[in-house]
C-alpha positions as CSV (number, residue, x, y, z in Angstrom):
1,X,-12.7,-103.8,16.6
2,X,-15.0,-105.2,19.3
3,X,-15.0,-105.8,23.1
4,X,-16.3,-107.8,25.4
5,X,-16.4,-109.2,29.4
6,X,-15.3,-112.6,29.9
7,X,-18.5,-113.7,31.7
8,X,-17.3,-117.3,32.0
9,X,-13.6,-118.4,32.1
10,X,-13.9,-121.9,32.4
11,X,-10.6,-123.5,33.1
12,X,-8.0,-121.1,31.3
13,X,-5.8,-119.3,33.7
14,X,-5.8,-116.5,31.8
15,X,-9.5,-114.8,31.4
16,X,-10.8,-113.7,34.6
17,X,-14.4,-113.1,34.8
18,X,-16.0,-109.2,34.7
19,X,-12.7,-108.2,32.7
20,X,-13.0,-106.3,29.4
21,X,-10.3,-107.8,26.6
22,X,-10.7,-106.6,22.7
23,X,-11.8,-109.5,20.6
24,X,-11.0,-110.5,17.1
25,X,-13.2,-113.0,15.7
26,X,-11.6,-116.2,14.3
27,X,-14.3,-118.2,12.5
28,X,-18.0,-118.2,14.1
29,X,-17.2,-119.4,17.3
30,X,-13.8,-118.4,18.6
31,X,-12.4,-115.3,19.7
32,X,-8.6,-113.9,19.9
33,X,-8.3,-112.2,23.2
34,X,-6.2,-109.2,23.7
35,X,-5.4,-106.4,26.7
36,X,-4.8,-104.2,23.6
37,X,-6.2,-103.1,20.5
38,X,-4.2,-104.7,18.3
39,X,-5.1,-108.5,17.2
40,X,-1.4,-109.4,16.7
41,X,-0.7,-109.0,20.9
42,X,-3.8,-111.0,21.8
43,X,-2.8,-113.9,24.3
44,X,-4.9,-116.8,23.4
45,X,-7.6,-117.8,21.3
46,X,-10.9,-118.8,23.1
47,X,-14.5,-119.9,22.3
48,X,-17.3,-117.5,21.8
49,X,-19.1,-118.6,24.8
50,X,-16.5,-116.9,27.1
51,X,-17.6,-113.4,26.7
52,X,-20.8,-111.0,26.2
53,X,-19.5,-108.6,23.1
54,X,-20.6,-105.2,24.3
55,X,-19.5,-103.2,21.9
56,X,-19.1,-103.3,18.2
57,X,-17.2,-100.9,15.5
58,X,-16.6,-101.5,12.1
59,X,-13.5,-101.1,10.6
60,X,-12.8,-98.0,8.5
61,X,-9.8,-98.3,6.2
62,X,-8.4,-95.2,5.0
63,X,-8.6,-94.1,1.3
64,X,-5.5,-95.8,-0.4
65,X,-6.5,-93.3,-4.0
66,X,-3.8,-90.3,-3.8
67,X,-5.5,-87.5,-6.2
68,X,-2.7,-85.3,-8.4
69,X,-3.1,-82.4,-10.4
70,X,-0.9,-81.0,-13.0
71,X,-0.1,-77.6,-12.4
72,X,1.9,-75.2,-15.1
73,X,4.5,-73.0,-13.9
74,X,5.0,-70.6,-16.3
């Protein structure tokens, strides 16, 4: 996940400048914008020159491996 202000909106209606959107990166210099943290609600796809990326996670996935263990009844 990542954020980021839109510091120049250029002529989309949509961005407005100071406003914080979560990006998801889509090659080297484009961005999908969303108003939530989810990349499948963003609401346009915009260059990389549009915002200042202030803050950076990486993804953790979550373990997939379930452990078992054989226990005897009796």
């Amino acid at each position: 996940m990542m954020q980021g202000i839109c510091i120049d909106k250029g002529d989309t209606l949509t961005l407005q400048e100071g406003k914080k959107y979560f990006l998801f990166p889509n090659g080297e210099n484009h961005f999908y914008a969303s108003r939530f943290n989810s990349k499948r609600s963003h609401f346009g796809c915009y260059r990389a020159k549009h915002f200042e990326v202030i803050q950076e996670e990486e993804e953790t996935k979550p373990e997939t491996e379930v452990k078992f263990e054989q226990l005897a009844l009796f």
